[in-house]
C-alpha positions as CSV (number, residue, x, y, z in Angstrom):
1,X,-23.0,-1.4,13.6
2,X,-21.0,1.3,13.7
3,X,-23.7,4.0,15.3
4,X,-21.5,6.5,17.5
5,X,-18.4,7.1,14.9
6,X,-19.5,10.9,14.3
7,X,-19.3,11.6,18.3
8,X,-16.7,13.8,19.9
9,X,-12.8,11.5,20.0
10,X,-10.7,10.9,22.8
11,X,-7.7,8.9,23.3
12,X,-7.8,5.4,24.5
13,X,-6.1,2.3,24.2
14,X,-5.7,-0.8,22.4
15,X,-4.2,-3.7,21.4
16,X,-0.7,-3.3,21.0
17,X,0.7,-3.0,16.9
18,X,2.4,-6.6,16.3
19,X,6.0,-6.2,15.4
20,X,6.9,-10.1,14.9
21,X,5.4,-13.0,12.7
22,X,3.7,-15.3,14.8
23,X,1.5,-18.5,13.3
24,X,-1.0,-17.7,10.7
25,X,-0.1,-13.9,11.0
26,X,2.5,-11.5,9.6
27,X,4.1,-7.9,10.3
28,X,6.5,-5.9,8.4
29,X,7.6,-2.6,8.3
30,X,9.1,0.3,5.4
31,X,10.5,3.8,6.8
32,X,7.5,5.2,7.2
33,X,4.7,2.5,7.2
34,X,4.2,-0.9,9.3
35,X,2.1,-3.6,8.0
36,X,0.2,-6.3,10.1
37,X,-2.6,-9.4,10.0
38,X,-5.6,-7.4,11.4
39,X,-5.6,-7.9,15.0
40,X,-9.0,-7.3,15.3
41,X,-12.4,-6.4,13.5
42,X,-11.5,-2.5,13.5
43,X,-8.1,-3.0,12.2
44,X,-10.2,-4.9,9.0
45,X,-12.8,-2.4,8.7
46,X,-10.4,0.2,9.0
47,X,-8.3,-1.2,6.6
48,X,-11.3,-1.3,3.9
49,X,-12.3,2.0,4.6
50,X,-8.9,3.1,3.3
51,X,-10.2,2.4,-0.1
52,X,-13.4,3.0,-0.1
53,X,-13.6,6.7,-1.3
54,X,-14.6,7.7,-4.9
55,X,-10.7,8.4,-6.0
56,X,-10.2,5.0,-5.2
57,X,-13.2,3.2,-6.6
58,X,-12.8,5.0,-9.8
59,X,-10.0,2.6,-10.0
60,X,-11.3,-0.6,-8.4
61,X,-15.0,-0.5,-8.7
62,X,-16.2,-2.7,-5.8
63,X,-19.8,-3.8,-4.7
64,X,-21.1,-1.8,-2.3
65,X,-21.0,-4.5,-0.2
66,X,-17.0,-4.1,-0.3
67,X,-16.7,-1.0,1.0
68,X,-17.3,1.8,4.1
69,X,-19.9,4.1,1.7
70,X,-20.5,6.7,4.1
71,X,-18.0,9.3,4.0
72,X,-18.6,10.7,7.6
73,X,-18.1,7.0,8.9
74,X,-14.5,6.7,6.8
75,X,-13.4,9.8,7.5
76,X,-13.7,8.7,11.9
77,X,-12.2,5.6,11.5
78,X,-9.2,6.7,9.4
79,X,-8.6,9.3,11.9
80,X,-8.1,6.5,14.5
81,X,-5.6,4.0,14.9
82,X,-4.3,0.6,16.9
83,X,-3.1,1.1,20.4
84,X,-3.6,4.7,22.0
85,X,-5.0,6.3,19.0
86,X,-8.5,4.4,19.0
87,X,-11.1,6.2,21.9
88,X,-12.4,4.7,24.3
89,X,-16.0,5.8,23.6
90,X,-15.2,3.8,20.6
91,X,-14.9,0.6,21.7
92,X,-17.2,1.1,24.5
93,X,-20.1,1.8,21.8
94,X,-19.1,-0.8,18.9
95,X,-17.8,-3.8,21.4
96,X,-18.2,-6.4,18.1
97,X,-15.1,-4.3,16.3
98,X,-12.8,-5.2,19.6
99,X,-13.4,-8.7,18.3
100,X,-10.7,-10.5,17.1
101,X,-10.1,-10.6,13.4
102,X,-9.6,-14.2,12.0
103,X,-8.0,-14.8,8.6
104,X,-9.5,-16.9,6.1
105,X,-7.5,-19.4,4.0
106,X,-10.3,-19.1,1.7
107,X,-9.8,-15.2,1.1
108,X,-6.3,-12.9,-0.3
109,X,-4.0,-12.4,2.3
110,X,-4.6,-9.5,3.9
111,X,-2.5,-6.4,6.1
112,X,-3.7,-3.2,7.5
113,X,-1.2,-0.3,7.1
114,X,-0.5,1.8,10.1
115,X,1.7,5.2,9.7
116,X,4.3,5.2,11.8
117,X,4.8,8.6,13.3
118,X,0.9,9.8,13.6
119,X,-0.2,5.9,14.5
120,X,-3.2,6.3,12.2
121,X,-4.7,3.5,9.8
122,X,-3.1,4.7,6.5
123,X,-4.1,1.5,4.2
124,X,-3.8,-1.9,3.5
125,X,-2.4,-4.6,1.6
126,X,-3.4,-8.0,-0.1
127,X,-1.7,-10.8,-1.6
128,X,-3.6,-13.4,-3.5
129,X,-1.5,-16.7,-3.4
130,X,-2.8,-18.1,-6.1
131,X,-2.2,-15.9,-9.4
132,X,1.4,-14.2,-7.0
133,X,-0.2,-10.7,-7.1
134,X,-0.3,-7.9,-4.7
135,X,-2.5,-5.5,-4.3
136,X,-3.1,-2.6,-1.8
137,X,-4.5,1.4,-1.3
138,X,-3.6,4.7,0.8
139,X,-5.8,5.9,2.8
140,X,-6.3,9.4,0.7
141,X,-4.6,12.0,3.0
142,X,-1.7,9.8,2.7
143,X,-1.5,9.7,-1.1
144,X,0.5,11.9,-3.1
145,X,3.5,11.6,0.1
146,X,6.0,9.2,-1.7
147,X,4.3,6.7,0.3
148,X,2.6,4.5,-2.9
149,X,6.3,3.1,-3.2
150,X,6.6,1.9,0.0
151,X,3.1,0.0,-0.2
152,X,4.4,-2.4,-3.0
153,X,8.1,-2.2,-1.6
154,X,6.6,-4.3,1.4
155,X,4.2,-6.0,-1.0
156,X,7.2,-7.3,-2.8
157,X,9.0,-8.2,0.5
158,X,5.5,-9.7,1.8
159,X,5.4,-12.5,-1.2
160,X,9.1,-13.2,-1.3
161,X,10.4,-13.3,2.1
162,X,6.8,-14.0,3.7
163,X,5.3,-15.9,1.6
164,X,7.9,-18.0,-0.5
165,X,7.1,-16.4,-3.6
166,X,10.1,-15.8,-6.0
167,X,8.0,-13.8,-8.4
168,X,5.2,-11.5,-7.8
169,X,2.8,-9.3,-10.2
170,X,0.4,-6.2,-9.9
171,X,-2.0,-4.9,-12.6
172,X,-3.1,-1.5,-12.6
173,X,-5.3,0.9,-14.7
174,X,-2.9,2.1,-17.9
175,X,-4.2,5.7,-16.9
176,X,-3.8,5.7,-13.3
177,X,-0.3,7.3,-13.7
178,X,0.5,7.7,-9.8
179,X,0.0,3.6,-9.4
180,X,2.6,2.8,-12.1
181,X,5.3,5.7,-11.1
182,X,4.9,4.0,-7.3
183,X,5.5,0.4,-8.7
184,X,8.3,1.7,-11.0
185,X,10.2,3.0,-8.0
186,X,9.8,0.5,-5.5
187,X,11.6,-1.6,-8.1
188,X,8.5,-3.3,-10.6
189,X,9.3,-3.7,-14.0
190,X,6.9,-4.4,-17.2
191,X,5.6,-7.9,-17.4
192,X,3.0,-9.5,-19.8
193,X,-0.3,-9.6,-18.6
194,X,-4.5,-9.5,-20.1
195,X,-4.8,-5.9,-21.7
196,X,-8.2,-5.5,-20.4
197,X,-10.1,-6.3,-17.1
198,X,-13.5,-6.0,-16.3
199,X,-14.4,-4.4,-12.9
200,X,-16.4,-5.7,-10.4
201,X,-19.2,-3.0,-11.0
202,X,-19.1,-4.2,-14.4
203,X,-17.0,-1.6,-15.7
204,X,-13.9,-2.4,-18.2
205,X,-10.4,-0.8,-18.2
206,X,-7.0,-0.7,-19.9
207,X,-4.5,-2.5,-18.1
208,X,-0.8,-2.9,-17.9
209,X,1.3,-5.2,-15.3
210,X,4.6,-4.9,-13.4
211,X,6.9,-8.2,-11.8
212,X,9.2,-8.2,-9.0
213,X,12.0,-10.9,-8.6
214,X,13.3,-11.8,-5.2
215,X,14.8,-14.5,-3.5
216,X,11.6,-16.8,-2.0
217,X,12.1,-17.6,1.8
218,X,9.6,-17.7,4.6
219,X,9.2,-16.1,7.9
220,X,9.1,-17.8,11.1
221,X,5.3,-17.0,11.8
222,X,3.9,-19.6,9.6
């Protein structure tokens, strides 16, 4: 599927970044990060391959099958973006990532970050409706930047003011020290939740939770 990543880039163009709600879909931005319902297939791929790199596994432990292994291949697409920053050659070699990217009611809620000033895919964000909790990675040359805050700051936003959510959670590892000091700052506080959590590849780890109160309200998309 994705067979010419590694060839030489060039700029080309896109679909444009939303910057509205519309039915079904949502966008959102922080200071430095804007958030969006994949537009298409890239945008989801990208998106995954944001956390698919062994910092970030250590901490989530997906199936292979949940992830962008290659290195070579997450490195290209990270260094591309929506709009003007994805190649021509690009699209002109992997036409089925054009393709429109369709959310599932069945699956979390889902947003691709984009950074603002470079334009690149920088990570994503999920929400499962359900259980209220948020979840979400940088892209790693946009970790250790301050931006870890932003992501839940717009996670918190997404469930309350998107979503209708007065209350929502996040669990993280107790030793993965930058997660909790970005959840701290963008305003999550210590909430009861299961000590222990058992990875998807089988693996078990300490856990602690954080909770964020907001007024619930909706957006006009949905």
């Amino acid at each position: 599927m994705i067979r010419s990543l590694l060839r030489r880039r060039r700029a080309g163009s896109g679909p444009a970044i939303p910057v509205a709600c519309t039915p079904g879909r949502h966008a959102l931005a922080t200071r430095h990060l804007l958030f969006y319902t994949p537009v298409t297939k890239l945008d989801a791929l990208a998106a995954i391959a944001a956390g698919a790199d062994p910092e970030a596994q250590h901490w989530q432990g997906n199936q292979m099958d949940q992830v962008v292994p290659d290195a070579d291949t997450r490195r290209t697409l990270l260094g591309m973006g929506p709009g003007g920053a994805t190649p021509r050659w690009f699209v002109r070699s992997n036409p089925e990532l054009a393709e429109p990217f369709e959310p599932s009611p069945e699956l979390p809620e889902f947003m691709v970050c984009v950074h603002r000033d470079s334009g690149r895919y920088a990570g994503y964000l999920e929400l499962h409706h359900d259980s209220a909790e948020i979840g979400g990675n940088l892209a790693p040359d946009h970790r250790g930047r301050g931006l870890g805050s932003e992501l839940f700051l717009a996670g918190a936003e997404f469930a309350h003011s998107h979503a209708r959510l007065p209350t929502v959670r996040a669990g993280t590892a107790t030793e993965n020290l930058a997660c909790r000091r970005a959840l701290e700052r963008a305003g999550f506080v210590p909430t009861p939740g299961p000590a222990r959590h058992t990875l998807a590849d089988g693996r078990e780890i300490d856990t602690v939770w954080y909770g964020h109160e907001g007024a619930a309200s909706t957006c006009a998309g949905p």
